[in-house]
mmCIF entry with sequence, helices, sheets and N, C-alpha, C, O atoms, coordinates in Angstrom:
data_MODEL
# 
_entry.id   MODEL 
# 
_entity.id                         1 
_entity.type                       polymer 
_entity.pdbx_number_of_molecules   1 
# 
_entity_poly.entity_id                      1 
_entity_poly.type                           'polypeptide(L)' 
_entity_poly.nstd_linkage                   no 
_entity_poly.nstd_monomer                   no 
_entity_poly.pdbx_seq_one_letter_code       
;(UNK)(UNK)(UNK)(UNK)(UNK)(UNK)(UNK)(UNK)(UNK)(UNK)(UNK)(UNK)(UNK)(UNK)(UNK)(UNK)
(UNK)(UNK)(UNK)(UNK)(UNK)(UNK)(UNK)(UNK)(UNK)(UNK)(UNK)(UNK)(UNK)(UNK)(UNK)(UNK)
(UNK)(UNK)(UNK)(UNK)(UNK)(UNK)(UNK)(UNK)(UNK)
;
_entity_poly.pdbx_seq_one_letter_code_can   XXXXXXXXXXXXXXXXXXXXXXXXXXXXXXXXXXXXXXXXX 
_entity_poly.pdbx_strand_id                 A 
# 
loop_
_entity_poly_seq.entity_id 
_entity_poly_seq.num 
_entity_poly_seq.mon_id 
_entity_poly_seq.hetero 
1 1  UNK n 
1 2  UNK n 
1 3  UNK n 
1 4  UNK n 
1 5  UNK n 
1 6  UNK n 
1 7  UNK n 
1 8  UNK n 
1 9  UNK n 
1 10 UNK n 
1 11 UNK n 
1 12 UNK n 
1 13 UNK n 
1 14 UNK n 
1 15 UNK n 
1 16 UNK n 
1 17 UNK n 
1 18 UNK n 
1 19 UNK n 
1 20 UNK n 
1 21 UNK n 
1 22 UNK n 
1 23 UNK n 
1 24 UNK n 
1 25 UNK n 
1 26 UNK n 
1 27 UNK n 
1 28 UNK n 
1 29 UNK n 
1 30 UNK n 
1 31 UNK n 
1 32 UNK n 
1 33 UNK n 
1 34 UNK n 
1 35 UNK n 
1 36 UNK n 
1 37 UNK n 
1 38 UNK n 
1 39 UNK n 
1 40 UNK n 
1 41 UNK n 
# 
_struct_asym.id          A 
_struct_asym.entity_id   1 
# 
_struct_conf.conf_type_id            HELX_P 
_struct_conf.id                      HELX_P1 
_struct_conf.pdbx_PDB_helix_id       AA1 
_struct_conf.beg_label_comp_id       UNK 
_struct_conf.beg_label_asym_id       A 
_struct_conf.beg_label_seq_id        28 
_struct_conf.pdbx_beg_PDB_ins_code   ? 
_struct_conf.end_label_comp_id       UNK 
_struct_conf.end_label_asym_id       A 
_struct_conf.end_label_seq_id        35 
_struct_conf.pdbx_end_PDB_ins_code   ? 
_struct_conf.beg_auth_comp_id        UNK 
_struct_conf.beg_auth_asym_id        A 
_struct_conf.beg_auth_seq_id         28 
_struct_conf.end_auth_comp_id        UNK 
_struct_conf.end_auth_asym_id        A 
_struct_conf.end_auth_seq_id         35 
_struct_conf.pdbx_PDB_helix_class    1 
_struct_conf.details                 ? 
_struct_conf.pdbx_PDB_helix_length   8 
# 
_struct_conf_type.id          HELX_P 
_struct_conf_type.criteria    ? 
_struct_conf_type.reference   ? 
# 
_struct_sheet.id               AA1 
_struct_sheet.type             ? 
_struct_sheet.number_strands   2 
_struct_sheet.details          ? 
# 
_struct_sheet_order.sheet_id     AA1 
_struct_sheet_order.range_id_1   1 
_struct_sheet_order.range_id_2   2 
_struct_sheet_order.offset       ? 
_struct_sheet_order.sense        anti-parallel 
# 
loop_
_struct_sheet_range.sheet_id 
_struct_sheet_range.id 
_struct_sheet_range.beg_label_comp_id 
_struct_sheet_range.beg_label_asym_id 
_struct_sheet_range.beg_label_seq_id 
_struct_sheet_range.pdbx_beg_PDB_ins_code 
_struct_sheet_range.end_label_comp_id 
_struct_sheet_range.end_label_asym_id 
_struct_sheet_range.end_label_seq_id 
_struct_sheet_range.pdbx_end_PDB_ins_code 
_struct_sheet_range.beg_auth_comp_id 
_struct_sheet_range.beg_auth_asym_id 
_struct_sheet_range.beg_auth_seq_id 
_struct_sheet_range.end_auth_comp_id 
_struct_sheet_range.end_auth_asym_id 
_struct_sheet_range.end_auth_seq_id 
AA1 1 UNK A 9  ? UNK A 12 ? UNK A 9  UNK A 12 
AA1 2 UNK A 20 ? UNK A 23 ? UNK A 20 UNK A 23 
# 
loop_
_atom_site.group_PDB 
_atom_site.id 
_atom_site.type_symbol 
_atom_site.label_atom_id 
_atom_site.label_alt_id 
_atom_site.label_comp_id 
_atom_site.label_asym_id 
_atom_site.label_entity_id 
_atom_site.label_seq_id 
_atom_site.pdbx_PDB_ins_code 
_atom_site.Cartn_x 
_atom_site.Cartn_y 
_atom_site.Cartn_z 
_atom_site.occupancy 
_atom_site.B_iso_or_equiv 
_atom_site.pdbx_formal_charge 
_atom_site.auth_seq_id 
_atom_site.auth_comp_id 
_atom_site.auth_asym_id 
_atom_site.auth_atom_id 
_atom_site.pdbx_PDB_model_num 
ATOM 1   N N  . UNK A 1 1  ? 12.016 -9.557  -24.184 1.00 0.00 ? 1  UNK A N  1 
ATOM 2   C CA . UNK A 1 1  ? 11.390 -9.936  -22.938 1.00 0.00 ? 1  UNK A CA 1 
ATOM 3   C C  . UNK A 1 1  ? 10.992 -8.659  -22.190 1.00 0.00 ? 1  UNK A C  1 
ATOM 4   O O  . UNK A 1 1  ? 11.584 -7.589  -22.050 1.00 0.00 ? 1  UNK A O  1 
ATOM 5   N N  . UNK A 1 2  ? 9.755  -9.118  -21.735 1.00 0.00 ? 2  UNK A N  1 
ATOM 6   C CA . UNK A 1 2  ? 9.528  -7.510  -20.665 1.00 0.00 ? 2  UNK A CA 1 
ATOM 7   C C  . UNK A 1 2  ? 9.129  -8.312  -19.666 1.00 0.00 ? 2  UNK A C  1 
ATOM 8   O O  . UNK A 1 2  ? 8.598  -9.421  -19.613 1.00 0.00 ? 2  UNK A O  1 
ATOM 9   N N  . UNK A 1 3  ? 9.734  -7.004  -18.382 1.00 0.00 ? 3  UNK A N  1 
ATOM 10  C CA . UNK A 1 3  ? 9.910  -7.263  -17.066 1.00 0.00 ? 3  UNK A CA 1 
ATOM 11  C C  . UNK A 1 3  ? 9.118  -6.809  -16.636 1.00 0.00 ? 3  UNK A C  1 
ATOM 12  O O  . UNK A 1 3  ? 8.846  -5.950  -17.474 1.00 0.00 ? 3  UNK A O  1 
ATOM 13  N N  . UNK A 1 4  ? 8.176  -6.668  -15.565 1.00 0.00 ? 4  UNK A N  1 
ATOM 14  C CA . UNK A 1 4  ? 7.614  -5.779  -14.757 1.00 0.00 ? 4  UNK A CA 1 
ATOM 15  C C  . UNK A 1 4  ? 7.842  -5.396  -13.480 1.00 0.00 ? 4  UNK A C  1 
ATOM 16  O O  . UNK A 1 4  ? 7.781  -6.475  -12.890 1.00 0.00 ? 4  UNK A O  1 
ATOM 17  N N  . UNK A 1 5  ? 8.144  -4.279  -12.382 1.00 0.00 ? 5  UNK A N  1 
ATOM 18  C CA . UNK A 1 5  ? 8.637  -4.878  -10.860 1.00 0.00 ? 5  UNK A CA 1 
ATOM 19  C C  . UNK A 1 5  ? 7.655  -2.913  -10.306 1.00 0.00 ? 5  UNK A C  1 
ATOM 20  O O  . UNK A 1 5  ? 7.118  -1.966  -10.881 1.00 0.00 ? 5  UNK A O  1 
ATOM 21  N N  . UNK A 1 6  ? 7.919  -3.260  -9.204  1.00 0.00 ? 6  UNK A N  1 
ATOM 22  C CA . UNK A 1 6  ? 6.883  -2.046  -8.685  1.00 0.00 ? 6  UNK A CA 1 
ATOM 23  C C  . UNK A 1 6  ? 8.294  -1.389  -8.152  1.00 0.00 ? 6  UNK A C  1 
ATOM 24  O O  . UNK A 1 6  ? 9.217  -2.169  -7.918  1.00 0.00 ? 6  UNK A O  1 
ATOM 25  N N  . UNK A 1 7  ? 8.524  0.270   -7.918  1.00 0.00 ? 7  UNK A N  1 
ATOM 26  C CA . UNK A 1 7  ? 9.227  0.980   -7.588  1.00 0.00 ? 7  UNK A CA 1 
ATOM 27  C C  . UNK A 1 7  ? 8.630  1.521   -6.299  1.00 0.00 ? 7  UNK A C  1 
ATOM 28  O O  . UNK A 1 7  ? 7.518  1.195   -5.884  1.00 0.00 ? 7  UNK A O  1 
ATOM 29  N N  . UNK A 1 8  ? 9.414  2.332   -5.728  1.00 0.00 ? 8  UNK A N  1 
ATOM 30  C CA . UNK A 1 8  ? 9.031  3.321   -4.337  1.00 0.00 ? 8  UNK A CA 1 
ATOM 31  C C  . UNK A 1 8  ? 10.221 4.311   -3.871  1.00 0.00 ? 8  UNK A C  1 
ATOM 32  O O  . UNK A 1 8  ? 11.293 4.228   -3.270  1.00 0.00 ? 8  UNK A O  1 
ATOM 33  N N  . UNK A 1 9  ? 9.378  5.348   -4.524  1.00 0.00 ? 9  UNK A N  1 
ATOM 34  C CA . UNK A 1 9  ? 9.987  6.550   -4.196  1.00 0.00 ? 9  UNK A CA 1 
ATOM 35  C C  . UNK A 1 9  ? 9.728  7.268   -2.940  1.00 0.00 ? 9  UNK A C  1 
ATOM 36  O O  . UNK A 1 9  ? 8.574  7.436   -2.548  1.00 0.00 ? 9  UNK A O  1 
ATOM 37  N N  . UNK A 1 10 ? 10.426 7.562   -2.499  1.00 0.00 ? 10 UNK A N  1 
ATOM 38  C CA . UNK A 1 10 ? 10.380 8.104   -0.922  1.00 0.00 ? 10 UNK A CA 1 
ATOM 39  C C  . UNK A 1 10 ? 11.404 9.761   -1.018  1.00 0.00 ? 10 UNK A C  1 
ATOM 40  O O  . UNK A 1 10 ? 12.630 9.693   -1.097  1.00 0.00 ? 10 UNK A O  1 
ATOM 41  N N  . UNK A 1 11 ? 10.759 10.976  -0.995  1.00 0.00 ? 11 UNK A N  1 
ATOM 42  C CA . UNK A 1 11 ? 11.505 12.106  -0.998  1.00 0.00 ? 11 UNK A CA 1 
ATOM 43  C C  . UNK A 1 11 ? 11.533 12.732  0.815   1.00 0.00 ? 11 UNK A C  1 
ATOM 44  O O  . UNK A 1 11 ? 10.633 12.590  1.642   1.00 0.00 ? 11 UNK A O  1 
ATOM 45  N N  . UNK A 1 12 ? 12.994 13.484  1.019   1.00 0.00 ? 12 UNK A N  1 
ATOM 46  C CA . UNK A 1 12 ? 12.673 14.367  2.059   1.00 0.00 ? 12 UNK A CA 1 
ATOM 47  C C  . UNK A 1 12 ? 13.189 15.442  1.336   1.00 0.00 ? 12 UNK A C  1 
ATOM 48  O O  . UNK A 1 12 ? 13.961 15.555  0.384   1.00 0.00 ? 12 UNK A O  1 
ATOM 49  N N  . UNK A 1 13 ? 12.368 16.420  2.253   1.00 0.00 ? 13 UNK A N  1 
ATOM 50  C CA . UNK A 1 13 ? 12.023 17.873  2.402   1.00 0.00 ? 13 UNK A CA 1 
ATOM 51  C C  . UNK A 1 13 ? 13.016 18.254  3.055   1.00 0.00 ? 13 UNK A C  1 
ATOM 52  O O  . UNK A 1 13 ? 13.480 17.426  3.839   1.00 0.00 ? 13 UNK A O  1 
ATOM 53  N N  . UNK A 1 14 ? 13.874 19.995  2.946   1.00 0.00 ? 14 UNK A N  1 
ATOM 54  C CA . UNK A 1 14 ? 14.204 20.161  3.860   1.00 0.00 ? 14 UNK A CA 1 
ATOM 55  C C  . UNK A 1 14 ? 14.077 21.893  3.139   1.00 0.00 ? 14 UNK A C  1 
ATOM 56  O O  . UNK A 1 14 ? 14.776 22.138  2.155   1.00 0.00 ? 14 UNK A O  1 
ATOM 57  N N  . UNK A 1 15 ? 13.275 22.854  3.640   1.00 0.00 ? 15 UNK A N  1 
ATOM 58  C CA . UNK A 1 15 ? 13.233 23.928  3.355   1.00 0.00 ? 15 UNK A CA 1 
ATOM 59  C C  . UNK A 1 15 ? 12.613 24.411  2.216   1.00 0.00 ? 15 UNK A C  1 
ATOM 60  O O  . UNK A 1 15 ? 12.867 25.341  1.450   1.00 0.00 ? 15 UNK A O  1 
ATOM 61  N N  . UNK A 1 16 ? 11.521 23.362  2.289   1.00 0.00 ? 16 UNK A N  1 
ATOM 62  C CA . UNK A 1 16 ? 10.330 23.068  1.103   1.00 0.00 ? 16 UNK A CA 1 
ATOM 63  C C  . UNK A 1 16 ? 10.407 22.631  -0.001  1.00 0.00 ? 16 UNK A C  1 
ATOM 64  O O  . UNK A 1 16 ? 9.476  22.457  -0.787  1.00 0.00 ? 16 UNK A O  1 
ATOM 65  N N  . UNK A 1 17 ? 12.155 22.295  -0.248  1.00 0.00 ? 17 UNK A N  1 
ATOM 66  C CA . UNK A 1 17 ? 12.768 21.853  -1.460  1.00 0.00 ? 17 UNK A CA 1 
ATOM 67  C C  . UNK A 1 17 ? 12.632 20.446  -1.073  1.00 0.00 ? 17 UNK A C  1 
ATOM 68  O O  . UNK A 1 17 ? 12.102 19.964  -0.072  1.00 0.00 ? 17 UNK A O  1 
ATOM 69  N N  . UNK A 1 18 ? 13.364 19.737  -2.316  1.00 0.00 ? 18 UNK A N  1 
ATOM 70  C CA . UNK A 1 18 ? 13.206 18.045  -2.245  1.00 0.00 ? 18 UNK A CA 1 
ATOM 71  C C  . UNK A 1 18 ? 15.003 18.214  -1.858  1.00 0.00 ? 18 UNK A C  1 
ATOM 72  O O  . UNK A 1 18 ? 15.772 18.974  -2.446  1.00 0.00 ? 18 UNK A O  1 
ATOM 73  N N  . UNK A 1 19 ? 15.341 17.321  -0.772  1.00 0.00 ? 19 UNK A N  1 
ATOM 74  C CA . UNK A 1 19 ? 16.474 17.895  -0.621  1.00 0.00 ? 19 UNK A CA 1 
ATOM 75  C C  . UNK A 1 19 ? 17.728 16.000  -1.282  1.00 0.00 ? 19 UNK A C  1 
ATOM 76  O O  . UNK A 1 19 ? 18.830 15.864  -1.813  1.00 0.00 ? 19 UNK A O  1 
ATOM 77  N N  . UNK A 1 20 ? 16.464 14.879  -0.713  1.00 0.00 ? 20 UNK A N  1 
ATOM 78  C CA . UNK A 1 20 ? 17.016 13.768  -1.112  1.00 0.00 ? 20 UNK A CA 1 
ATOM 79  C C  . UNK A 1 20 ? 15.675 12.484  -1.639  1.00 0.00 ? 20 UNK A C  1 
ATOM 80  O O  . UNK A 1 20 ? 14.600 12.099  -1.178  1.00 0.00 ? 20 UNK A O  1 
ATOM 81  N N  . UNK A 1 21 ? 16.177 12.305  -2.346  1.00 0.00 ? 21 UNK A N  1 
ATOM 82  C CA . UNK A 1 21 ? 15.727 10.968  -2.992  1.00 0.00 ? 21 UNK A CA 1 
ATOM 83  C C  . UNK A 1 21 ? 16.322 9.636   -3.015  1.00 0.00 ? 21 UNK A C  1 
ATOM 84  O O  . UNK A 1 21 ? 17.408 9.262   -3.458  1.00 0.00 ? 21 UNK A O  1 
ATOM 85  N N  . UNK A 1 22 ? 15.015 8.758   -2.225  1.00 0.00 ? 22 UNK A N  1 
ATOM 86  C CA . UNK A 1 22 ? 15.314 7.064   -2.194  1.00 0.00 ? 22 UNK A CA 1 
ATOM 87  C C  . UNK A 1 22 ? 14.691 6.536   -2.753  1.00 0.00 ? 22 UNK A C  1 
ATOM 88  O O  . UNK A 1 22 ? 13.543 6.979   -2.786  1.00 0.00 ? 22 UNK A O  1 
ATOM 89  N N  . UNK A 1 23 ? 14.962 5.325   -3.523  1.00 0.00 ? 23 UNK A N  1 
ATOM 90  C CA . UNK A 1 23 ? 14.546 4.330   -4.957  1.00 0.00 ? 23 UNK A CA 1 
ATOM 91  C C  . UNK A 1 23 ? 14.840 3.092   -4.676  1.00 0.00 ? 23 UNK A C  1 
ATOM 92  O O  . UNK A 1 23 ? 15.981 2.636   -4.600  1.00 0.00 ? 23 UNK A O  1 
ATOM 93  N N  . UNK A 1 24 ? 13.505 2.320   -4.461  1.00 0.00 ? 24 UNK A N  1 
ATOM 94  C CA . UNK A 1 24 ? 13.689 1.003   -3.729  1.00 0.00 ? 24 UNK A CA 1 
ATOM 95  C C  . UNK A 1 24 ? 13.182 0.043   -4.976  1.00 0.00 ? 24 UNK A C  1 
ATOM 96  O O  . UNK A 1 24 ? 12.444 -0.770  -4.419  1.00 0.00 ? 24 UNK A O  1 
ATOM 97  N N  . UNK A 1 25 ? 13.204 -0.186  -6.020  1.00 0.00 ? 25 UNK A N  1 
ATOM 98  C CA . UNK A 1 25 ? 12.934 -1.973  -7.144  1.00 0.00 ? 25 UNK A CA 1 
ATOM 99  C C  . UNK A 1 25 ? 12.840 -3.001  -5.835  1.00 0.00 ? 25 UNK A C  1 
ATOM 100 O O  . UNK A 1 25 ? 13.391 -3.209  -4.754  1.00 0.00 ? 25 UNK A O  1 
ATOM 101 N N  . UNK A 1 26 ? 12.052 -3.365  -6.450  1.00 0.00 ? 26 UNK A N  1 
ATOM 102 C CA . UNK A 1 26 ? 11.643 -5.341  -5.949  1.00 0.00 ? 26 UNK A CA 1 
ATOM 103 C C  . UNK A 1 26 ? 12.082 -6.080  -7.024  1.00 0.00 ? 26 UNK A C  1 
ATOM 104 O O  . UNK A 1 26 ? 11.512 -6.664  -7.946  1.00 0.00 ? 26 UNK A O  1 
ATOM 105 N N  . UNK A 1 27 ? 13.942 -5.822  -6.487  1.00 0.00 ? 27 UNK A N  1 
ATOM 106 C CA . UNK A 1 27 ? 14.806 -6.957  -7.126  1.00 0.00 ? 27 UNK A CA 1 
ATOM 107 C C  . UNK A 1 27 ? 14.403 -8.264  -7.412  1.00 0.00 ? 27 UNK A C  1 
ATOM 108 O O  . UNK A 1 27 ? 14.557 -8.772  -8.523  1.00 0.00 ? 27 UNK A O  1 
ATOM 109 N N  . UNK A 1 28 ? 13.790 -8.945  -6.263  1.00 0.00 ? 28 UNK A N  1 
ATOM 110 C CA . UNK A 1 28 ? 13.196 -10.747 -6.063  1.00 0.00 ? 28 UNK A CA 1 
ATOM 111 C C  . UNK A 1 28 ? 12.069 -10.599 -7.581  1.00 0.00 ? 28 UNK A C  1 
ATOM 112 O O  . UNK A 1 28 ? 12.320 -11.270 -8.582  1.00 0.00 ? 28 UNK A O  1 
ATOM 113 N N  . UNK A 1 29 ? 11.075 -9.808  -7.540  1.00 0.00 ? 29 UNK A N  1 
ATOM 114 C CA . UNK A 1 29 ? 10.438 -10.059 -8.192  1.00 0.00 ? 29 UNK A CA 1 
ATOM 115 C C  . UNK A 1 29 ? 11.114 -9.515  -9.755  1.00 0.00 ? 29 UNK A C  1 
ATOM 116 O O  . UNK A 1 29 ? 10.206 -9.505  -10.586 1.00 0.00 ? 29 UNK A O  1 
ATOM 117 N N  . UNK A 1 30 ? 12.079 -9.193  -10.187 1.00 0.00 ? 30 UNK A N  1 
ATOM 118 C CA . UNK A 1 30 ? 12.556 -9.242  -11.264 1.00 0.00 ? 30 UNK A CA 1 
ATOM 119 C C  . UNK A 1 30 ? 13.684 -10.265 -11.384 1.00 0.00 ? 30 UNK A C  1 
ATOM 120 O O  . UNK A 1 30 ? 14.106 -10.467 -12.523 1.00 0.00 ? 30 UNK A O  1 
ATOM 121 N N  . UNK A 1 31 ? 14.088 -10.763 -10.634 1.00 0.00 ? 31 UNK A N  1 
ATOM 122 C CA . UNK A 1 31 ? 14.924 -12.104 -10.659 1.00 0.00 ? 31 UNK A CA 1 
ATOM 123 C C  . UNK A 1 31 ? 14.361 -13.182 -11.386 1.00 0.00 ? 31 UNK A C  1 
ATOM 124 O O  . UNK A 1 31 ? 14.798 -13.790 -12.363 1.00 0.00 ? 31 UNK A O  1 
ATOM 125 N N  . UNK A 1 32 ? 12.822 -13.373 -10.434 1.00 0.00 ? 32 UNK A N  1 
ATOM 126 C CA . UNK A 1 32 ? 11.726 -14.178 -10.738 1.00 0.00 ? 32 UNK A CA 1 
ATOM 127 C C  . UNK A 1 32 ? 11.206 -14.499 -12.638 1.00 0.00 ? 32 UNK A C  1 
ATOM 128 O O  . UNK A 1 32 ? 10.878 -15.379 -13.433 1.00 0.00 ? 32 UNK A O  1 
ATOM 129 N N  . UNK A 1 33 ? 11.488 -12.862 -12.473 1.00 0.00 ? 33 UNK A N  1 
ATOM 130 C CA . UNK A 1 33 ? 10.603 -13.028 -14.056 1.00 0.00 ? 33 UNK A CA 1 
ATOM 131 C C  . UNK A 1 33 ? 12.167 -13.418 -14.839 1.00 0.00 ? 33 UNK A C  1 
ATOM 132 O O  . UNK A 1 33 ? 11.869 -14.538 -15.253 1.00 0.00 ? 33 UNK A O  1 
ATOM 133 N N  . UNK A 1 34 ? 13.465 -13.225 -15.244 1.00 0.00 ? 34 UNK A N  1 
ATOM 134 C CA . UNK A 1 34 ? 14.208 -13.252 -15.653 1.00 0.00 ? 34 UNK A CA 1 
ATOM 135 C C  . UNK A 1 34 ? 14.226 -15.009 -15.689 1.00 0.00 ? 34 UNK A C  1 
ATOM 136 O O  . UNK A 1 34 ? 14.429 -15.580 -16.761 1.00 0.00 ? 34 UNK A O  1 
ATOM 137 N N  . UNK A 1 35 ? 14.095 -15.444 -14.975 1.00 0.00 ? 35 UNK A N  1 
ATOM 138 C CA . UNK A 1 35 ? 14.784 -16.824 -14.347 1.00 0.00 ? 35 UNK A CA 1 
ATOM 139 C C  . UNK A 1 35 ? 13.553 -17.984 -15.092 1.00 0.00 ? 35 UNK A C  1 
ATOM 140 O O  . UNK A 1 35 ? 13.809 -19.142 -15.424 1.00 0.00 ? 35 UNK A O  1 
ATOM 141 N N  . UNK A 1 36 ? 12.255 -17.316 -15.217 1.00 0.00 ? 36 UNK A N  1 
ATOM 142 C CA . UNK A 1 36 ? 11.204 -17.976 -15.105 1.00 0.00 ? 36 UNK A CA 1 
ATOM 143 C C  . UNK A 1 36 ? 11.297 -18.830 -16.609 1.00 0.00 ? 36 UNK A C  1 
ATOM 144 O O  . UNK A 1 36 ? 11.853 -18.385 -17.613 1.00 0.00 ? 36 UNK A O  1 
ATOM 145 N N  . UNK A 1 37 ? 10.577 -20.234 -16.497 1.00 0.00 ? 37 UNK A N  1 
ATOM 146 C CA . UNK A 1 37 ? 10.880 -20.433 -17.758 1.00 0.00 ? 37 UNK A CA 1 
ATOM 147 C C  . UNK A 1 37 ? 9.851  -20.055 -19.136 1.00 0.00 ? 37 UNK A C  1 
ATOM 148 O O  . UNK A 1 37 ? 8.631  -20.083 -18.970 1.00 0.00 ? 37 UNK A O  1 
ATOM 149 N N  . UNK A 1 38 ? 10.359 -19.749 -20.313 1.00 0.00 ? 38 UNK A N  1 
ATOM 150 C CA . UNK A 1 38 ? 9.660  -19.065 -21.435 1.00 0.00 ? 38 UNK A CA 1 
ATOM 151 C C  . UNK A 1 38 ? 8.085  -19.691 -21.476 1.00 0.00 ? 38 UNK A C  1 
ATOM 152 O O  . UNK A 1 38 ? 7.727  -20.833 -21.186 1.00 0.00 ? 38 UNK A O  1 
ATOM 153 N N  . UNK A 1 39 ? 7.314  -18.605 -21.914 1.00 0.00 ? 39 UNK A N  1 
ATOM 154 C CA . UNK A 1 39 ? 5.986  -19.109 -21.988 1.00 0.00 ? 39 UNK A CA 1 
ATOM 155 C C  . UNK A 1 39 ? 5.773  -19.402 -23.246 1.00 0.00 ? 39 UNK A C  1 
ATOM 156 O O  . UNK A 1 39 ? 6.453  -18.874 -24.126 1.00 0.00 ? 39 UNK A O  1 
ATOM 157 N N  . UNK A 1 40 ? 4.773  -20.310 -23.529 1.00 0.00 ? 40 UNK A N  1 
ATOM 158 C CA . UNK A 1 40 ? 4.923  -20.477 -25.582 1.00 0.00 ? 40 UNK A CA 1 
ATOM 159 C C  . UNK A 1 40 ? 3.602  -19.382 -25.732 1.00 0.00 ? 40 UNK A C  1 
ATOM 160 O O  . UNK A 1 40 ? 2.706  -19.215 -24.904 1.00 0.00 ? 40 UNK A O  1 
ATOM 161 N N  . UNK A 1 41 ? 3.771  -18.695 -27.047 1.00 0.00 ? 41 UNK A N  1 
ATOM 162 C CA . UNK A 1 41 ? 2.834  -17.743 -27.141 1.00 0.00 ? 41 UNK A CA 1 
ATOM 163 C C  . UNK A 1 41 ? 2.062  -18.327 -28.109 1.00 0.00 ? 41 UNK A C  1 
ATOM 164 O O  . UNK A 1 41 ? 1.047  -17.760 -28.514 1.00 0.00 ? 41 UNK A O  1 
# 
């Protein structure tokens, strides 16, 4: 099975370096596809 879901990366700066990194998945929409029922191919 493949999933698809959109990510979002969000960095701060602090002394021109990357000092932290946040990583947000759109859990709902991979629930969705998990849950969904099988398609016939």
């Amino acid at each position: 099975m493949r999933v698809r879901s959109r990510r979002s990366h969000v960095f701060e700066f602090k002394d021109g370096k990357i000092s932290r990194e946040s990583v947000w998945l759109d859990g709902a929409a991979i629930a969705a596809q998990l849950t969904a029922p099988a398609q016939a191919t």
